[in-house]
VOGU-3710 file (C-alpha; in Angstrom, 3 decimals, decimal comma):
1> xxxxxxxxxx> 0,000/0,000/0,000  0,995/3,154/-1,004  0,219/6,293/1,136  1,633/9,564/2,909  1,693/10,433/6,767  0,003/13,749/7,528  -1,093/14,542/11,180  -4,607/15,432/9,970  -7,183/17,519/11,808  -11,015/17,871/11,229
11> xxxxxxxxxx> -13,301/19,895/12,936  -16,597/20,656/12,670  -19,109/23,215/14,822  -22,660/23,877/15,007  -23,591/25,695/17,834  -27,567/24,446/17,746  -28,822/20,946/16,729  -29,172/21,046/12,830  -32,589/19,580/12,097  -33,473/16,463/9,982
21> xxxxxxxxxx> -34,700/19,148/7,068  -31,795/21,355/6,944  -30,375/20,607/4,308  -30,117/16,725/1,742  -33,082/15,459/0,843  -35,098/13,139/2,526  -35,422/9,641/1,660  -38,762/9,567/1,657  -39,535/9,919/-2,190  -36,464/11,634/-3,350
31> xxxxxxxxxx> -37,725/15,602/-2,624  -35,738/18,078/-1,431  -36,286/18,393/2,543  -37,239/22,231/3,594  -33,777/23,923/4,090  -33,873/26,028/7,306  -32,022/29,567/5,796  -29,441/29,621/3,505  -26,218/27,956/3,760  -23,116/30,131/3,010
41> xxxxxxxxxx> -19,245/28,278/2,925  -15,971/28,964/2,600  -13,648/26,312/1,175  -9,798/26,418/1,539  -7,351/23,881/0,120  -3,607/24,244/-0,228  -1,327/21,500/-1,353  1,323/23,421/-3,336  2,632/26,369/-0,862  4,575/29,717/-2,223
51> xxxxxxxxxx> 7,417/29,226/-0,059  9,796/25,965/-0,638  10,308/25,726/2,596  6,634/24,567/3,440  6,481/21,258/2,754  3,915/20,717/-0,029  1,009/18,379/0,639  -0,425/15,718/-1,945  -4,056/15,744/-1,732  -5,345/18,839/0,427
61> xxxxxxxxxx> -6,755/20,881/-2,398  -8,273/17,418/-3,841  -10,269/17,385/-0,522  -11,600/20,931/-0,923  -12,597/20,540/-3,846  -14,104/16,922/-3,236  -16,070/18,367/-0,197  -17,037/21,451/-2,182  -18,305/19,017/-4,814  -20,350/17,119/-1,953
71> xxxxxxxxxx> -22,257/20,809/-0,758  -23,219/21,203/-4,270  -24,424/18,024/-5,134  -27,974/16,360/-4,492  -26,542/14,171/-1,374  -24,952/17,356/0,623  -27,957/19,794/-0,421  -27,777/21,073/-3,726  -25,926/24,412/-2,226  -25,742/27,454/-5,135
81> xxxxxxxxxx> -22,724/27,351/-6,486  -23,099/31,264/-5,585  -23,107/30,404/-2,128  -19,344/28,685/-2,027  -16,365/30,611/-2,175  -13,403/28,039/-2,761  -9,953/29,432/-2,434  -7,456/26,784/-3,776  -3,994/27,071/-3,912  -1,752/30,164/-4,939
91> xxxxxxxxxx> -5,686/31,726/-4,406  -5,526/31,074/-0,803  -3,641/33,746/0,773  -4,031/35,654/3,920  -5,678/38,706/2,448  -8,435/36,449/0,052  -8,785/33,988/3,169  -9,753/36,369/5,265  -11,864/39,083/2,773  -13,913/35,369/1,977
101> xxxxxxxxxx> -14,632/35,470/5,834  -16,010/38,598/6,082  -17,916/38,138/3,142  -19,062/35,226/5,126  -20,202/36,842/7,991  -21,797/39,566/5,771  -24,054/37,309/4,538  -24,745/35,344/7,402  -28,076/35,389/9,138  -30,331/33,839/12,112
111> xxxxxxxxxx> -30,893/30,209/11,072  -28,699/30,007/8,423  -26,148/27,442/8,338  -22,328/28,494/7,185  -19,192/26,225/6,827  -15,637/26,771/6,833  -13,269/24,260/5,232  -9,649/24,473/5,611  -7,413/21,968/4,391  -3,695/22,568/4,796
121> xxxxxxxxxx> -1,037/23,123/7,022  -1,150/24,355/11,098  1,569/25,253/13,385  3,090/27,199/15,507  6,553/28,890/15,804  6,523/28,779/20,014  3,993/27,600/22,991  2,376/30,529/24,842  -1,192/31,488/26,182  -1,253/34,202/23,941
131> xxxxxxxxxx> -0,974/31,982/20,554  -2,476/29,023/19,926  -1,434/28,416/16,515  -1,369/29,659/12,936  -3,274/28,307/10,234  -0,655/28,491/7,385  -2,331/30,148/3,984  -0,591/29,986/0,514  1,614/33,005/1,361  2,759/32,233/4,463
141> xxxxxxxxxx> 6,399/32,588/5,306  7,943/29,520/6,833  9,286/31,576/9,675  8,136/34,450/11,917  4,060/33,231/11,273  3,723/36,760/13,390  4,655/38,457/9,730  1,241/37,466/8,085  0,448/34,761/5,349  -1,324/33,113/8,099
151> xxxxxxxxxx> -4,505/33,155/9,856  -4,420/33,459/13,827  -6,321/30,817/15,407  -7,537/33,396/17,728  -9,507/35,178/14,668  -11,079/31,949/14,112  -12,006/31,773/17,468  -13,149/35,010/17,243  -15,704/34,133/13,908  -16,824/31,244/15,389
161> xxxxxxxxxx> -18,216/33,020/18,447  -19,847/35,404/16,400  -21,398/33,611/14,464  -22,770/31,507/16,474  -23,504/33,816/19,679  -24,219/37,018/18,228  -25,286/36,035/14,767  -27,190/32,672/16,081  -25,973/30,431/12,996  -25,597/27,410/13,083
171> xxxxxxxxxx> -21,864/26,509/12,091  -19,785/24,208/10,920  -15,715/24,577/10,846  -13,568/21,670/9,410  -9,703/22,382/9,440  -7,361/19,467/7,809  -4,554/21,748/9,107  -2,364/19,428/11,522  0,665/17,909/8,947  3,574/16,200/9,011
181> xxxxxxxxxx> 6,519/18,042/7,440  9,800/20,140/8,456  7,754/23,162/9,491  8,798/26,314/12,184  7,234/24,659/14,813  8,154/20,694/14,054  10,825/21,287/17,362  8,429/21,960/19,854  5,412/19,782/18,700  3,815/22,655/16,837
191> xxxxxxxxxx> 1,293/21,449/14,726  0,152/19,343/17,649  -0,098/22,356/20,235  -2,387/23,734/17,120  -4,308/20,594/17,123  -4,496/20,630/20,924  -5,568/24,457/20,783  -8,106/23,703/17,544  -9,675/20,975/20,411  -10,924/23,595/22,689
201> xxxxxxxxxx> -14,606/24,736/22,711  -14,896/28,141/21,431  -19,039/28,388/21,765  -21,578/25,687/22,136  -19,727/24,140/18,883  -19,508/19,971/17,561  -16,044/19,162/16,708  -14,737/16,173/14,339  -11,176/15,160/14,424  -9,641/12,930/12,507
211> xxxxxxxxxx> -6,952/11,282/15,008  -6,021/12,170/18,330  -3,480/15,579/18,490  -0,680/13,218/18,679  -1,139/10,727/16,103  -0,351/11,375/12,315  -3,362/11,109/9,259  -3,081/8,960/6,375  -3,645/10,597/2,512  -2,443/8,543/-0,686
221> xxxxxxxxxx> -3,776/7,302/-3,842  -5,804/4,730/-2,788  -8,644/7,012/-1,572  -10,603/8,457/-4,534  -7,468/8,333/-6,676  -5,556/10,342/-4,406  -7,683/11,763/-1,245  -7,060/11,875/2,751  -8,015/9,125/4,630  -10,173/10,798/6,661
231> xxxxxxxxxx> -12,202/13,759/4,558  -12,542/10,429/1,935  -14,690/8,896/4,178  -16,395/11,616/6,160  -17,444/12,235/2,799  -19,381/9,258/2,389  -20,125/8,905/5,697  -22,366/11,968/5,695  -23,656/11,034/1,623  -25,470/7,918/3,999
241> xxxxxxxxxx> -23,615/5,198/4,563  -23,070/5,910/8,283  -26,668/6,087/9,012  -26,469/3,226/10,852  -30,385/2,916/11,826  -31,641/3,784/8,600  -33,827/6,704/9,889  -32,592/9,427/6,720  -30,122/10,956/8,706  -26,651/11,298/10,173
251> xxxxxxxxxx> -26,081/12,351/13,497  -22,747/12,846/15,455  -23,076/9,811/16,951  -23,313/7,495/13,497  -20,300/9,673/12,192  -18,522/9,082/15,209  -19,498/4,927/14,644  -18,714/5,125/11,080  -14,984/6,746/10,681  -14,148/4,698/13,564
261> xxxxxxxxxx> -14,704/1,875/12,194  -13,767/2,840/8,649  -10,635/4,823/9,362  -8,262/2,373/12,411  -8,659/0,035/9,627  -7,693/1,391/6,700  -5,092/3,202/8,501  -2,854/-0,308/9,770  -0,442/-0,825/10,593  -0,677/2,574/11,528
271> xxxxxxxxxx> -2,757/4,367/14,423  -5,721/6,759/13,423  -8,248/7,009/15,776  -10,982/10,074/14,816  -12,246/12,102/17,649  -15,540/13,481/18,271  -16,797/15,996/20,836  -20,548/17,589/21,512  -24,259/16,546/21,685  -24,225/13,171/19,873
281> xxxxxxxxxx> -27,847/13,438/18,584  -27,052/16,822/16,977  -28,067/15,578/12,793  -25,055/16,615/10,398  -26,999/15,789/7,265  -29,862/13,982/5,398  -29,314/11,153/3,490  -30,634/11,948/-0,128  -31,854/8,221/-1,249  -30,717/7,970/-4,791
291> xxxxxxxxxx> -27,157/9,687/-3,587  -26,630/6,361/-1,494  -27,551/3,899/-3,657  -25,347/5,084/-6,518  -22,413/5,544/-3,278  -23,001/1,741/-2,377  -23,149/0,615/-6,068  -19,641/2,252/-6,999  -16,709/-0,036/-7,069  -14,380/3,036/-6,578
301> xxxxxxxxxx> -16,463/5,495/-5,237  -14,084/7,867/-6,912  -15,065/11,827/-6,176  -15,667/13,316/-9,501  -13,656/17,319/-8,731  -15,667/19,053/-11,130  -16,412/22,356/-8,812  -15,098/25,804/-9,916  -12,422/27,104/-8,105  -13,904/30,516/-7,036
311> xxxxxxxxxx> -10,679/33,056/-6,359  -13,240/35,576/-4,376  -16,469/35,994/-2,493  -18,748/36,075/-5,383  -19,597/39,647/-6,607  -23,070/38,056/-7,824  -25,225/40,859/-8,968  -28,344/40,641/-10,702  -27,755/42,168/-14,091  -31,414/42,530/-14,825
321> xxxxxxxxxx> -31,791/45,129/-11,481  -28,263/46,145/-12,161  -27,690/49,896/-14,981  -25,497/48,608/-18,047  -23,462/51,499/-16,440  -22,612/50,352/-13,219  -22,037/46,190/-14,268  -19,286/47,731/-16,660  -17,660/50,030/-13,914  -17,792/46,976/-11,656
331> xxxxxxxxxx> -15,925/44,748/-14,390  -13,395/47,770/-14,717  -12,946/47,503/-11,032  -12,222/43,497/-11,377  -10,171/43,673/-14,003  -8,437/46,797/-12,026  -7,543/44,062/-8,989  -6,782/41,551/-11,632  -3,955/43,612/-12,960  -2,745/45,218/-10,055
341> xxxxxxxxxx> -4,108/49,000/-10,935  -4,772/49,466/-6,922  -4,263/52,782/-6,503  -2,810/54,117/-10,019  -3,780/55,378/-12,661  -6,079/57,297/-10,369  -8,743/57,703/-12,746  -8,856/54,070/-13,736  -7,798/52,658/-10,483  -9,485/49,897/-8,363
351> xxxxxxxxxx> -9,947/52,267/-5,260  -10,999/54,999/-7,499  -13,841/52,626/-8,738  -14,529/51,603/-5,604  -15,146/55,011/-4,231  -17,631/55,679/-7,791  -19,368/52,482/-6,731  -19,914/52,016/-3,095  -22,845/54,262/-2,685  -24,814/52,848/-6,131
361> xxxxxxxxxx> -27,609/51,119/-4,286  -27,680/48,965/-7,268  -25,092/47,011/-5,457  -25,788/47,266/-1,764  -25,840/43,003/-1,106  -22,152/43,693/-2,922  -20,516/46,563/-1,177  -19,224/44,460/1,475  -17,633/41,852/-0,900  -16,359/44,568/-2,930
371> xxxxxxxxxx> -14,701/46,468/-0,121  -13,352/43,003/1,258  -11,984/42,553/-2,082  -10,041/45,265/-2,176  -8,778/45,454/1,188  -7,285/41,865/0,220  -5,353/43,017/-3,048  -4,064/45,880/-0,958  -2,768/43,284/1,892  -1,657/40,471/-0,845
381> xxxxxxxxxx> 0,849/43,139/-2,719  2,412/44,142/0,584  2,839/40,837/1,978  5,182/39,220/-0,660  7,700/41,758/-0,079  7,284/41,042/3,687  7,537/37,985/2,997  11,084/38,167/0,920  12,369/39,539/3,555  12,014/37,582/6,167
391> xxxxxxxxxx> 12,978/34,436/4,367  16,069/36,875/3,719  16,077/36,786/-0,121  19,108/38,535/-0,927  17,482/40,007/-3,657  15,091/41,278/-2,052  17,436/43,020/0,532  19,261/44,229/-2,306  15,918/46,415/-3,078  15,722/47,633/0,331
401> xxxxxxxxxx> 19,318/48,542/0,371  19,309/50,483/-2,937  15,670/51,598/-1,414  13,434/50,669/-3,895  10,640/53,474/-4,569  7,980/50,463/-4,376  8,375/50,266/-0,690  6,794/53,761/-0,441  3,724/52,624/-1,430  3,231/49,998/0,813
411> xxxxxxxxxx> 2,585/52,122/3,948  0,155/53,368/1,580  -1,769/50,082/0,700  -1,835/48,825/4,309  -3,896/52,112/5,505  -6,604/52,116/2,924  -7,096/48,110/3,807  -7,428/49,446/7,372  -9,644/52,357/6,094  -11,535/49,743/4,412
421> xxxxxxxxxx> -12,326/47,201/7,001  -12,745/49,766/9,922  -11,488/49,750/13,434  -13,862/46,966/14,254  -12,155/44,101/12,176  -10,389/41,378/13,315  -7,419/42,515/11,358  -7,243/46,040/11,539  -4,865/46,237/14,720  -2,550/43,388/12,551
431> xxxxxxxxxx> -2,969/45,372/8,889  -1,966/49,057/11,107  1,298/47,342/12,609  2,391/46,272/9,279  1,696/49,968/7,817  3,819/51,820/10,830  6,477/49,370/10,204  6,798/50,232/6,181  6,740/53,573/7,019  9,847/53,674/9,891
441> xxxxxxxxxx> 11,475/51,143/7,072  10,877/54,214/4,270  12,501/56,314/7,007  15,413/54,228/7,937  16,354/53,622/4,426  16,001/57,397/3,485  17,839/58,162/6,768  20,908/56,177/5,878  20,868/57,263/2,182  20,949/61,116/3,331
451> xxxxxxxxxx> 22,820/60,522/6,896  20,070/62,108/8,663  19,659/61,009/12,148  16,236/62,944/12,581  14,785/60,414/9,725  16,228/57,400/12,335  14,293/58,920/15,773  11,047/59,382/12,948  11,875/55,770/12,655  11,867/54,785/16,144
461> xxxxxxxxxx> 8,313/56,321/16,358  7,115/54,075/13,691  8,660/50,848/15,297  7,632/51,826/18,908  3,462/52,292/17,581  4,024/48,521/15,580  4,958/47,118/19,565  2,211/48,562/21,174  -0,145/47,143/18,527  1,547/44,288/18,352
471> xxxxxxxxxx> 3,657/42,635/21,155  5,227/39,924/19,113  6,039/41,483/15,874  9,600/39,890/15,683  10,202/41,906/12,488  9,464/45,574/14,626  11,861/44,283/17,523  14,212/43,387/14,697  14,074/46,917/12,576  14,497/48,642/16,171
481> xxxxxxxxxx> 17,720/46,355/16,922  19,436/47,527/13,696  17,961/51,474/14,225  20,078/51,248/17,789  23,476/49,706/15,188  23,006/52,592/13,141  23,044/54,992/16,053  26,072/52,849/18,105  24,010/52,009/20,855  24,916/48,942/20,725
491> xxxxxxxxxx> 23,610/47,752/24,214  20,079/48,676/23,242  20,596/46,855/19,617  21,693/43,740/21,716  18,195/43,939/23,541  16,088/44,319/20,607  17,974/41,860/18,635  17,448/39,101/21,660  14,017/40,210/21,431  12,929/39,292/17,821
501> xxxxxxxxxx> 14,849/36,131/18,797  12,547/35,435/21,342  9,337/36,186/19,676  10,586/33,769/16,403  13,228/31,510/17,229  13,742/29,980/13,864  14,326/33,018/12,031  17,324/33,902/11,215  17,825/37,598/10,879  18,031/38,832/14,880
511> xxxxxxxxxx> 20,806/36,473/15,544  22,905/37,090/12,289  22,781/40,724/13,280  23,884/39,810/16,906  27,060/38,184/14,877  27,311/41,808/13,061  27,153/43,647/16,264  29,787/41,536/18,060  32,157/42,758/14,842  30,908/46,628/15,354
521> xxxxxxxxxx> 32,050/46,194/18,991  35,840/44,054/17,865  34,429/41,058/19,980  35,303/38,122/17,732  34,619/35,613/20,047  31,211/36,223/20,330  30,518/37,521/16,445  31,516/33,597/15,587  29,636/32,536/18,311  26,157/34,076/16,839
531> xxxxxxxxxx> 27,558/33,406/13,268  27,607/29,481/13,472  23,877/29,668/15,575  22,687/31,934/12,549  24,253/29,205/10,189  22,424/26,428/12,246  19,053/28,187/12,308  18,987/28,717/8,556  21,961/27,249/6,435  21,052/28,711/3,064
541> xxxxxxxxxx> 20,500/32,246/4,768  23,546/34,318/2,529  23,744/36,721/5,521  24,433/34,124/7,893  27,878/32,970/6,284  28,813/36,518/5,292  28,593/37,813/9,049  30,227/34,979/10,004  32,914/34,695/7,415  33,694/38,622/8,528
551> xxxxxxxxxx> 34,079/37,700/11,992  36,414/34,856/11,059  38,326/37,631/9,359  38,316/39,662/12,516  40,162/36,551/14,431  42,144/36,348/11,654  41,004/32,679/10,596  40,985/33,785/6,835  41,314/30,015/6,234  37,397/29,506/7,596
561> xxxxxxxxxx> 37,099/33,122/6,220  37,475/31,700/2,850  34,622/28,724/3,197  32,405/31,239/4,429  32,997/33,541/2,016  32,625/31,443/-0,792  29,688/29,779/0,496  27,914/33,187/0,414  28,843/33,803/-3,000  27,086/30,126/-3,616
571> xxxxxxxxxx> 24,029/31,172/-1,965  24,084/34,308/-3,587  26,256/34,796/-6,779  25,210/38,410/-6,896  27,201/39,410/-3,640  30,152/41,609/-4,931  31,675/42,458/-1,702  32,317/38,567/-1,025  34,238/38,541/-3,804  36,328/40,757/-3,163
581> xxxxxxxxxx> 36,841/39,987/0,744  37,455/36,131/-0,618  40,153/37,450/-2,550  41,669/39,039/-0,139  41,602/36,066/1,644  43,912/34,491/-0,525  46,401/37,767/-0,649  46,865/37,811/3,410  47,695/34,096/2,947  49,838/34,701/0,076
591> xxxxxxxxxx> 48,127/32,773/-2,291  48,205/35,297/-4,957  47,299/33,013/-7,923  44,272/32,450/-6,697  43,020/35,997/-5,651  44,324/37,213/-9,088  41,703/34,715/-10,454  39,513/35,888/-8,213  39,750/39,701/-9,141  39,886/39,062/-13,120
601> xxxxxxxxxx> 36,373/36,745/-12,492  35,064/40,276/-10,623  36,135/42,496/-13,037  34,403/40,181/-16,200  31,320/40,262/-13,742  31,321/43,734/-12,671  32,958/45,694/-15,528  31,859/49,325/-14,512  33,250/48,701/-10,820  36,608/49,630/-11,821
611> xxxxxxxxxx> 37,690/50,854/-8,431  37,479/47,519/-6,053  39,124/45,739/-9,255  41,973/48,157/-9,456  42,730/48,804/-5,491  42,669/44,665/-5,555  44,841/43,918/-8,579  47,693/46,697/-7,388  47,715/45,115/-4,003  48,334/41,517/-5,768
621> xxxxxxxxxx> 50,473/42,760/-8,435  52,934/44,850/-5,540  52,812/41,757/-3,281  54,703/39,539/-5,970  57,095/42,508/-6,569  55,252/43,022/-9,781  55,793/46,926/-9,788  55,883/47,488/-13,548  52,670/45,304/-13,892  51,136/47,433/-11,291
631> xxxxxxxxxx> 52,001/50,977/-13,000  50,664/50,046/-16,120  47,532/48,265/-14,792  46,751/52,185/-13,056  47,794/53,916/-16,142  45,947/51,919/-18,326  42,669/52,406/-15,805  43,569/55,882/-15,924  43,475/56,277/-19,405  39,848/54,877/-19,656
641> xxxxxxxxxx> 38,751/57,098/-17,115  39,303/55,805/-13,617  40,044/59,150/-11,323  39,356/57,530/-7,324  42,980/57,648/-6,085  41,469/58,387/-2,706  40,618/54,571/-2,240  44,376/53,234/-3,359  45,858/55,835/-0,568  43,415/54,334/2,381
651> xxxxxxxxxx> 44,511/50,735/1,876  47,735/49,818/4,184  48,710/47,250/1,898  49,456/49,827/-1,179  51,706/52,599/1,172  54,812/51,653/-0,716  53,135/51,703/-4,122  51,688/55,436/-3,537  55,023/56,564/-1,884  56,675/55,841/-5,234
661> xxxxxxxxxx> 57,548/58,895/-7,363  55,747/57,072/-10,271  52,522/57,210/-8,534  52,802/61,140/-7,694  53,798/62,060/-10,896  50,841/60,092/-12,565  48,200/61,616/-10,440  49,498/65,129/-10,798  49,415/64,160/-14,546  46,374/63,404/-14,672
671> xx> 44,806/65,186/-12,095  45,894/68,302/-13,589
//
């Protein structure tokens, strides 16, 4: 048998007993039964995750789409296909994840029934009262959950119970979100502490699980042609076949009965024992009568996936009530999203369509959607470069060190989702810490590229208002450690730095700048100490083996200088200064055919950065008593244009060479 481990997690809520006619179709006959409200879900399934370090699952977006198939079919009851938003893959992020929930809870009334379906991954980085867990969405980093790309277990906490206290619906939740894989939290048991957390009663809720918090769930191809274990049989457990007393319904009980029989078994020889908690009589569904008999008839009982994959909450107005006018402004603002025209051109923008449309009471059922939309596409944008950075992609760094104009907008973006969604949203405290922490990055950047130390305290300002919103933003704690480095207090960077540590201990970034502020303060010792922890915490992280490989220089090691070195160019084959440092590796230990290869390799890769080339080459070229070599090398340089003598008379290693009447008469030549 061939089949994959994943430490699955179902979990289903209603907070009031869901009648026999609720929804399926009685047996009696074949008609529909009388559907108490309107049902309204929300179906999430990610197998294939943005960020390579998130293990990708086999089968999770099969299930979503499998159990979205069941709500619209005859057997789960015939739900509009207008009334299920599926997000599935690269469309589940953060921002559509959670603009699908509002829509959810916009539409939500007294009676009705709503269901949220996640199928995915859960964990979380560290074990505190304050987080339960994450929810990981396509976007999520796979460090520092705290950043975004994931969805707070505490939100969902905090749907549930409105929905089902203040709203009075009567809700289901089902998370497949407890994997195995190499994930932040696989140290400390965290997508079991999510499990354990996803356990607790929020409301008055059911909940199904598919194993116990510490077992692992089965998915492979022998389910379906390629389903989990358990949402393969739930499936059909609701469709009828766990009606065990053949009354035209399936209660908690009978579900209970049914996957634990079905499951243990088909799990051996490993363990899989579903779980079950609330009122046992509470009915999950009707058995529709023709459904069943074509379920117990199949040999396979292969799920046919034919559902759309809906990217948004449906904007599903009624073009016979709605002007010709506004249905093509609200296409213009679509396509606006679509392509990214948030803000600009402002006359053909998405926001300034928005604003032209959110009074047309033509659309009031949509305005909500439409806003929720929006707010999401503003949040999405932001969040990639969020997340480059703190999976440290060098070239994204490289953009924030050569401040790229696009971060100005950001700031921007994150207020008018805020604006959007209003103080009173769930995110709004989480979308405002991520805006004051663009703008005291704008400020740091511009402070550094005009060396003005009023743009760093403007900074600080920023940074201090992300804390107080947010008490575990490692990436705040982080931006305030290297604000204190750029100001030399380097006690207070220390602090900060240990901080961000604290708050995401498998990211990288706080303790690779430790290792850079042990150099700043000629402490060797203790920059190599932080180095190699970086190193362990991430070994692909380029910043990790350049700090490192520059402390190793400070101790004079130039031999473990050199691996480091040249492992960072490996990582990153874009980082010029490692060149040249390896190089110069190889000159202090007089291996100078090597760092001439070195230099020529730099200058065919780097042909308008004469300068490092030149200071390097005259340095190699003096060293091996070359002197000629090295006077015609400058000349020659000269000749083309090269005019920075300043940088050949600050390096020690070139005093003879500028001493030498040669050199002073070729600058005052030229110079003059």
């Amino acid at each position: 048998m061939k089949y994959f481990l994943v430490c699955c997690f179902l979990y289903v809520t209603s907070v009031s007993i869901i009648g026999q006619n609720t929804r399926g179709v009685a047996p009696e006959g074949g008609k529909p039964a009388a559907v108490v409200g309107n049902t309204w879900a929300v179906i999430v399934g990610i197998s294939d995750y943005q960020n390579p370090n998130i293990p990708d699952l086999s089968y999770s977006d099969k299930d979503a789409l499998a159990f979205a198939q069941y709500l619209k079919s005859q057997a789960g009851g015939k739900i509009p296909e207008d009334h299920i938003t599926c997000l599935i893959n690269e469309r589940a992020t953060a921002g559509q994840f959670a603009s699908s929930l509002d829509w959810l809870m916009e539409k939500s009334k007294e009676g009705d029934q709503v269901i949220i379906f996640f199928a995915g991954h859960g964990d979380v980085e560290r074990k505190t009262l304050t987080q339960p867990g994450f929810l990981l969405c396509w976007d999520a980093p796979s460090k520092v959950y705290m950043g975004g790309g994931t969805f707070g277990l505490v939100y969902l906490q905090e749907i549930i119970s409105t929905l089902s206290l203040q709203t009075k619906a009567k809700v289901w939740v089902i998370t497949d979100a407890c994997r195995s894989g190499k994930l932040a939290g696989s140290e400390i048991g965290g997508t079991q502490a999510t499990a354990s957390n996803l356990a607790k009663q929020f409301a008055n809720e059911v909940k199904l699980m598919s194993c116990q918090p510490d077992e692992l769930s089965l998915e492979g191809p022998n389910w379906g042609g390629g389903r989990g274990l358990f949402s393969y049989y739930l499936i059909q457990g609701l469709t009828g076949l766990a009606d065990l007393n053949n009354d035209g319904k399936v209660t908690l009980f009978e579900i209970e009965k049914f996957l634990s029989d079905k499951v243990p078994e088909a799990a051996l020889p490993r363990s899989q024992i579903p779980m079950a908690i609330g009122a046992k009589s509470v009915s999950l569904s009707n058995v529709d009568a023709t459904s069943l008999s074509a379920l117990q008839k199949s040999d396979s009982n292969d799920d046919k996936l034919s559902v759309a994959s809906k990217v948004d909450p449906p904007l599903a107005n009624d073009k016979n009530t709605v002007p010709p006018i506004v249905n093509a402004k609200l296409d213009q603002f679509n396509k606006a999203i679509e392509s990214g025209r948030l803000l600009y051109p402002e006359d053909n923008s998405a926001w300034s369509l928005y604003q032209q449309l959110k009074d047309d009471k033509s659309l009031a059922n949509e305005w909500a959607a439409m806003k929720s939309k929006l707010a999401a596409a503003f949040q999405d944008e932001a969040q990639q470069a969020i997340n480059d950075y703190l999976k440290a992609d060098p070239k994204e760094l490289k953009k924030r060190w050569n401040f790229d104009d696009r971060y100005e907008k950001f700031p921007v973006y994150l207020n008018k989702a805020a604006e959007l969604l209003g103080e009173s949203h769930f995110l709004y405290k989480d979308i405002n810490a991520r805006a004051h922490y663009f703008s005291g990055l704008n400020l740091r950047l511009a402070g550094e590229r005009k060396k003005d130390t009023l743009l760093y305290k403007k900074a600080f300002v920023e940074q201090f208002k992300v804390i107080a919103l947010d008490s575990n933003a490692a990436y705040a704690y982080n931006e305030l450690g290297l604000l204190e480095r750029r100001t030399k207090n380097y006690a207070k960077s220390i602090v900060y730095f240990n901080k961000a540590h604290l708050c995401s201990p498998k990211w990288v970034f706080p303790i690779a700048n430790l290792a850079a502020i042990y150099y700043d303060l000629d402490s060797p010792s203790k920059a190599i100490e932080f180095g190699i922890e970086a190193i362990r915490i991430d070994p692909e992280s380029p910043l990790a083996h350049l700090n490192l490989a520059a402390a190793y220089e400070l101790n004079k090691e130039y031999s473990k200088a050199k691996v480091e070195y040249a492992k960072t160019i490996q990582l990153d084959p874009s980082e010029k200064d490692s060149r040249i440092n390896l190089c110069f590796m190889y000159y202090l230990e007089k291996d100078y055919i090597e760092a001439e290869k070195i230099i020529k390799e730099y200058k065919l890769l780097y042909p308008n950065d004469v300068t490092k080339y030149i200071n390097a080459a005259l340095c190699i070229h003096m060293a091996q008593g070359e002197e000629t070599k090295a006077f015609e090398l400058l000349e020659s340089e000269i000749k083309k244009g090269f005019r920075d003598f300043k940088l050949i008379e600050e390096e020690p290693e070139l005093k003879s060479f500028i001493s030498n009447s040669k050199y002073i008469e070729l600058k005052s030549k030229y110079l003059n």
